[in-house]
TORPA-4810 file (N, C-alpha, C, O; in nm, 3 decimals):
<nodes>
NODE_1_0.082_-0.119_0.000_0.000_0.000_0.000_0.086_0.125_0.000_0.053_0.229_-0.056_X
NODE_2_0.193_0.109_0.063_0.292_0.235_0.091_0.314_0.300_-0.068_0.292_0.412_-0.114_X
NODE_3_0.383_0.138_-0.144_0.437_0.176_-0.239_0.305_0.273_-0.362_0.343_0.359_-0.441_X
NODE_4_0.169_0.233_-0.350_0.092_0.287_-0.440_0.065_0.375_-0.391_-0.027_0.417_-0.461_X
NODE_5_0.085_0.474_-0.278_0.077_0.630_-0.243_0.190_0.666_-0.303_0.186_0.765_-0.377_X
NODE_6_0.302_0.602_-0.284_0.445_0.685_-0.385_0.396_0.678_-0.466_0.346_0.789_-0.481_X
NODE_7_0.369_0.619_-0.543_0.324_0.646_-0.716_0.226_0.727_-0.702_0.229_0.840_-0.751_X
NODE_8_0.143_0.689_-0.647_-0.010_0.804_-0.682_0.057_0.968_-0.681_0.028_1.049_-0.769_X
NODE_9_0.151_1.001_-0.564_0.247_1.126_-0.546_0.276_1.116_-0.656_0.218_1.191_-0.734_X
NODE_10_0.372_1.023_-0.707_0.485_1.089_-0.779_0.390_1.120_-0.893_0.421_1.223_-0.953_X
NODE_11_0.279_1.055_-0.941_0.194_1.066_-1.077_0.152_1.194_-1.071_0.165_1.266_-1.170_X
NODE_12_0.084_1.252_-0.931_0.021_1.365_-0.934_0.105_1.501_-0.965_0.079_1.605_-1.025_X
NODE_13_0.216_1.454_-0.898_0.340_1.573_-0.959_0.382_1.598_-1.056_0.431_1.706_-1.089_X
NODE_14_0.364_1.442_-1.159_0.385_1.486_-1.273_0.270_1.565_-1.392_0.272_1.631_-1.496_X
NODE_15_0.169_1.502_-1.287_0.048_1.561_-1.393_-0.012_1.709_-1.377_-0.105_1.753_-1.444_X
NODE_16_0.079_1.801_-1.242_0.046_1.932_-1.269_0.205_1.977_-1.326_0.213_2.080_-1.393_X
NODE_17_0.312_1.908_-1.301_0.430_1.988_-1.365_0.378_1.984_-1.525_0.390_2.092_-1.583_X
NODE_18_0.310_1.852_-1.619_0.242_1.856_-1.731_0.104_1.970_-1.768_0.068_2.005_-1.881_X
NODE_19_0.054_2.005_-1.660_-0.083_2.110_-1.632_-0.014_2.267_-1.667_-0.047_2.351_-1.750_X
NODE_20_0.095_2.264_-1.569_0.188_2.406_-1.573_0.303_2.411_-1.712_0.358_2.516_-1.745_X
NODE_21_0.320_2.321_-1.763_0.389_2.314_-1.863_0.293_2.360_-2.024_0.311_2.444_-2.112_X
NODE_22_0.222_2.287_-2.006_0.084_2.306_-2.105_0.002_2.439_-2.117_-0.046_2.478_-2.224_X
NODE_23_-0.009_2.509_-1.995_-0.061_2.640_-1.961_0.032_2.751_-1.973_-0.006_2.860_-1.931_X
NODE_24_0.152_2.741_-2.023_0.283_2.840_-2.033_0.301_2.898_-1.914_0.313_3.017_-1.884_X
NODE_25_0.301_2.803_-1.850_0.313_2.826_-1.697_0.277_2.934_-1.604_0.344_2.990_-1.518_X
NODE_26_0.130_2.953_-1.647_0.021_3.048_-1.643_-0.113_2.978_-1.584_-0.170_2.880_-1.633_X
NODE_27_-0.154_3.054_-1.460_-0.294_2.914_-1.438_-0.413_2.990_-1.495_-0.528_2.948_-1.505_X
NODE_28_-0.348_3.149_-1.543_-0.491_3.239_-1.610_-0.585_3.171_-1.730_-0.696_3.201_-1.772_X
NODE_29_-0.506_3.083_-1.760_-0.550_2.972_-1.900_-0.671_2.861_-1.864_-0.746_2.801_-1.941_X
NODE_30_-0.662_2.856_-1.718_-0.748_2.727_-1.673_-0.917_2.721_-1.771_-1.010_2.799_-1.757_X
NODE_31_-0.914_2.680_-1.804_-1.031_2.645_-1.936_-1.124_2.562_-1.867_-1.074_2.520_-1.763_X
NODE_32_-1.280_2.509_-1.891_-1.358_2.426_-1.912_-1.287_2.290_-1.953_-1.317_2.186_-1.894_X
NODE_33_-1.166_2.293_-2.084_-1.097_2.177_-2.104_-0.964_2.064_-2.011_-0.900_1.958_-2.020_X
NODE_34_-0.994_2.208_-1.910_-0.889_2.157_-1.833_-0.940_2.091_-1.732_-0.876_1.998_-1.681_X
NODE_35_-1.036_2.119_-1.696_-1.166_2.088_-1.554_-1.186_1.958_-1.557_-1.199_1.884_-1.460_X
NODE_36_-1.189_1.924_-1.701_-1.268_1.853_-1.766_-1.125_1.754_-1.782_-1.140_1.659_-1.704_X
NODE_37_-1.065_1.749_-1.815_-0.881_1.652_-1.815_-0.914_1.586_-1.698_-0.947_1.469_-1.677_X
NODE_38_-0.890_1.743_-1.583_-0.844_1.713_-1.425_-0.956_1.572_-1.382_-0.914_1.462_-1.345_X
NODE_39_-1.085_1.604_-1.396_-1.170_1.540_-1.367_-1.203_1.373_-1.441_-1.279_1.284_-1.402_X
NODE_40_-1.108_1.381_-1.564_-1.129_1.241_-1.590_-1.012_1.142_-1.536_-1.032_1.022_-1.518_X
NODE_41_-0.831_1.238_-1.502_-0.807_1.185_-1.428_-0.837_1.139_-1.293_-0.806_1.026_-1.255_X
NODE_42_-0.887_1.210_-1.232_-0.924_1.126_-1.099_-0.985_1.027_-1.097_-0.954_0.927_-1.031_X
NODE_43_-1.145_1.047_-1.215_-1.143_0.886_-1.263_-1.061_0.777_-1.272_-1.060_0.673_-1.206_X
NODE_44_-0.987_0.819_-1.369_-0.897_0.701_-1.376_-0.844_0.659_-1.277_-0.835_0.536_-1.268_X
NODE_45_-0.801_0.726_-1.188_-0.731_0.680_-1.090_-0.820_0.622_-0.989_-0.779_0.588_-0.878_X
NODE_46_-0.923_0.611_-1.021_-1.041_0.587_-0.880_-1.025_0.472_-0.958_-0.984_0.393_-0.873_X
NODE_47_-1.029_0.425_-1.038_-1.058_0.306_-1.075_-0.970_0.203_-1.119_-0.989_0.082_-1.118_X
NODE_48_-0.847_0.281_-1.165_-0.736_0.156_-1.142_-0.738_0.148_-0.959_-0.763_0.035_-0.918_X
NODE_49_-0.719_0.233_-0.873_-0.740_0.216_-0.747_-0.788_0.127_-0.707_-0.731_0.054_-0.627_X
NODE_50_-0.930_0.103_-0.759_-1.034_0.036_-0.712_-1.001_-0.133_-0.777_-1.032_-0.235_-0.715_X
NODE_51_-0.943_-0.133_-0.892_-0.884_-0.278_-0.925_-0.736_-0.315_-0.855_-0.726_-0.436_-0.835_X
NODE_52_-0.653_-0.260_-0.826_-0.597_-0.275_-0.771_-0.655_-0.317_-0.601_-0.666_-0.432_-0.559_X
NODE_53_-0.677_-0.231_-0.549_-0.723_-0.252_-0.412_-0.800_-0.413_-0.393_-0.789_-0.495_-0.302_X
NODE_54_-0.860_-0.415_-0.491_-0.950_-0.577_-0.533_-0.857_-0.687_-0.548_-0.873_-0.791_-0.485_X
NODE_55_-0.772_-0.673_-0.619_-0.707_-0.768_-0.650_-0.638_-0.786_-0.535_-0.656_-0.894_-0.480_X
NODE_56_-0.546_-0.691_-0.472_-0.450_-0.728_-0.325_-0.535_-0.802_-0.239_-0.493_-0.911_-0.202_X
NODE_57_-0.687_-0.751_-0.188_-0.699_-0.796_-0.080_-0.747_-0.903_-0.142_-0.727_-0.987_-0.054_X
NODE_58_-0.796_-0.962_-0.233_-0.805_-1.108_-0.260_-0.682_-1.204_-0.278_-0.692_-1.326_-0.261_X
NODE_59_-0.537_-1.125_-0.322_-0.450_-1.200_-0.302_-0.390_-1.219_-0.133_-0.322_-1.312_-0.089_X
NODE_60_-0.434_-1.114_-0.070_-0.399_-1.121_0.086_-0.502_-1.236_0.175_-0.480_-1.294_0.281_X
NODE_61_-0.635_-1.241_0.073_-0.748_-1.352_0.122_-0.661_-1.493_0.130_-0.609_-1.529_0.236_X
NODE_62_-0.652_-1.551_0.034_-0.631_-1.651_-0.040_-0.479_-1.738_0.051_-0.444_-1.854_0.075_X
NODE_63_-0.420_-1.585_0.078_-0.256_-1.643_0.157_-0.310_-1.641_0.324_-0.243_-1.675_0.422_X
NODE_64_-0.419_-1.600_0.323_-0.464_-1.627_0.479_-0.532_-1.755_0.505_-0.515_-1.815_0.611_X
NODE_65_-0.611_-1.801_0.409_-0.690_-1.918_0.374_-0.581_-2.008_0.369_-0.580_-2.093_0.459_X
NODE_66_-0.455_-2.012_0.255_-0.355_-2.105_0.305_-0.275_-2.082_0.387_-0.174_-2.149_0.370_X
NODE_67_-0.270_-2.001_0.489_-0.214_-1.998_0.582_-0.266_-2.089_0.730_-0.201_-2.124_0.828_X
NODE_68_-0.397_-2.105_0.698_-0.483_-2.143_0.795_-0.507_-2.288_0.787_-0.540_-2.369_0.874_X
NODE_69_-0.478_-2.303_0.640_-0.518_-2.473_0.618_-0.369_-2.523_0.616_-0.369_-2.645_0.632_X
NODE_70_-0.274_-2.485_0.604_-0.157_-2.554_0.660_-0.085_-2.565_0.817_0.015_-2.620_0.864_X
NODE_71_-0.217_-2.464_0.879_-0.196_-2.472_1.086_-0.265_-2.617_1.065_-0.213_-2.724_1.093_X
NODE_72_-0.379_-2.599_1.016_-0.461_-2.743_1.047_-0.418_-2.849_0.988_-0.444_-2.960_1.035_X
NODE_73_-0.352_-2.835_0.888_-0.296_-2.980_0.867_-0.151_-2.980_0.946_-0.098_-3.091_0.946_X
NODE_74_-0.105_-2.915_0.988_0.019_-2.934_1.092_-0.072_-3.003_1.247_-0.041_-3.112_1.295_X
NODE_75_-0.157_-2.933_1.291_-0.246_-2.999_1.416_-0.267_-3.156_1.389_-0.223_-3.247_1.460_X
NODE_76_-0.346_-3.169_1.269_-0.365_-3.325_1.215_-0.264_-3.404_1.223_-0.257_-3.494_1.306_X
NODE_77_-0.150_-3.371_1.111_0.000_-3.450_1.132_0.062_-3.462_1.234_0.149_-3.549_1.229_X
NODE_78_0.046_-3.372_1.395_0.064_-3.395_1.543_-0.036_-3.515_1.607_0.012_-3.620_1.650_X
NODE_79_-0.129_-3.496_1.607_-0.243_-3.613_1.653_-0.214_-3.741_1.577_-0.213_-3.851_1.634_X
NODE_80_-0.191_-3.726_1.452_-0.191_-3.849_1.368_-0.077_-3.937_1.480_-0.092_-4.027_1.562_X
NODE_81_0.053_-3.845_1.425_0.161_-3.903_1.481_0.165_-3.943_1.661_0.230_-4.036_1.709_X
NODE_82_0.110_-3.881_1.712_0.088_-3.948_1.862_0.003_-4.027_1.871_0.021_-4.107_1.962_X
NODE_83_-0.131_-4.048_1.785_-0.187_-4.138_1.771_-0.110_-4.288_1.759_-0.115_-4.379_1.842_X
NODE_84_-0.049_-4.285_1.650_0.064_-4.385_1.579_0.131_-4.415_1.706_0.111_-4.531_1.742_X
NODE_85_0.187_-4.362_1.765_0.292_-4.365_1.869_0.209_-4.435_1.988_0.255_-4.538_2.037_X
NODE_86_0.120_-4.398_2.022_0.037_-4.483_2.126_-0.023_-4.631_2.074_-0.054_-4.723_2.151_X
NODE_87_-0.032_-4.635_1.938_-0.068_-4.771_1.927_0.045_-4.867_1.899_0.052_-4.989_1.893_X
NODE_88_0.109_-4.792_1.889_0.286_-4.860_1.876_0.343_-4.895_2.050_0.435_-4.970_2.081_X
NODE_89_0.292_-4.846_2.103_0.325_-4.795_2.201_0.243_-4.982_2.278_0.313_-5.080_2.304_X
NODE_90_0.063_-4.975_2.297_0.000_-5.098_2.270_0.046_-5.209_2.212_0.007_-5.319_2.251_X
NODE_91_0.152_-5.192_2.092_0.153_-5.333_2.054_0.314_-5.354_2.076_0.351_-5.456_2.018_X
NODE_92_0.375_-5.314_2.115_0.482_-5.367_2.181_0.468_-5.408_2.388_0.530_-5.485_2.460_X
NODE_93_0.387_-5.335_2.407_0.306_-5.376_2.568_0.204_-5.419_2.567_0.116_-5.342_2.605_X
NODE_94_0.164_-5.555_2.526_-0.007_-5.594_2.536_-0.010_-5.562_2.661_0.079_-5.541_2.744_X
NODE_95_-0.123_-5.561_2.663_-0.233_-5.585_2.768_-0.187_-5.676_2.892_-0.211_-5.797_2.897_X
NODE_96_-0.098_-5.584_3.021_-0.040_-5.726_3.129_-0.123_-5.778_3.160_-0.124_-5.899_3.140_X
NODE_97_-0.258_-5.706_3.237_-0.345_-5.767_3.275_-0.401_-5.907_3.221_-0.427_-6.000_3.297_X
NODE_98_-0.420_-5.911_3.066_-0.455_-6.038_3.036_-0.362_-6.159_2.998_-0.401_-6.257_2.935_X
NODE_99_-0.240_-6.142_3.043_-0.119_-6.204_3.013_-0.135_-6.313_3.184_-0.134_-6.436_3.186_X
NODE_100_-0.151_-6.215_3.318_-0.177_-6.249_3.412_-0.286_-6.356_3.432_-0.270_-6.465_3.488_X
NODE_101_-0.383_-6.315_3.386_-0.484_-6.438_3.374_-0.428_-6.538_3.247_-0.365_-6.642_3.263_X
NODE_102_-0.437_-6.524_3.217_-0.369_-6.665_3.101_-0.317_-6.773_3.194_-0.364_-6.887_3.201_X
NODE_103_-0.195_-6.714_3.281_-0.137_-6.815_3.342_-0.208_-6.862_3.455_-0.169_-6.962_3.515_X
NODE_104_-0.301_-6.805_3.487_-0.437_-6.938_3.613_-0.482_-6.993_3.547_-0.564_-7.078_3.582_X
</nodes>
């Protein structure tokens, strides 16, 4: 975001040093045609703005969404693996208790 306020600056500076350059560096010239420039740039800029702004926060969506589904599959691959480990755990220690009765 930082970086598209530098540009939006640096654009706007260039587009009145182009305003004052065009006007013989006179603002007594300001015309109906100029009103009328000024005003379709801001358009423009409202609206690449507005695609831009769209596009980031859907690319900022998307890295939060996989950010979130790779916590949960890290949680899963923890349980899995202690899971594993406890039944590993069972089949190298049956059950003493029924080892005890066997032998009465």
């Amino acid at each position: 975001m930082k970086n598209l306020t530098i540009i939006g600056i640096l654009l706007l500076g260039i587009s009145g040093l182009l305003f004052y350059l065009t006007t013989n560096l006179e603002v007594e010239e300001f015309t109906l045609s100029h009103f009328m420039g000024i005003m379709g740039g801001v358009g423009i800029g409202l609206i690449i703005g507005g695609i831009v702004g769209y596009v980031s926060k859907g690319s900022s969506i998307k890295a939060e969404q996989k950010r979130k589904e790779w916590q949960r599959l890290q949680q899963e691959k923890i349980e899995i693996e202690r899971q594993a480990a406890e039944l590993a755990q069972q089949n190298v220690n049956p059950n003493p208790n029924n080892s005890e009765n066997s032998n009465l």
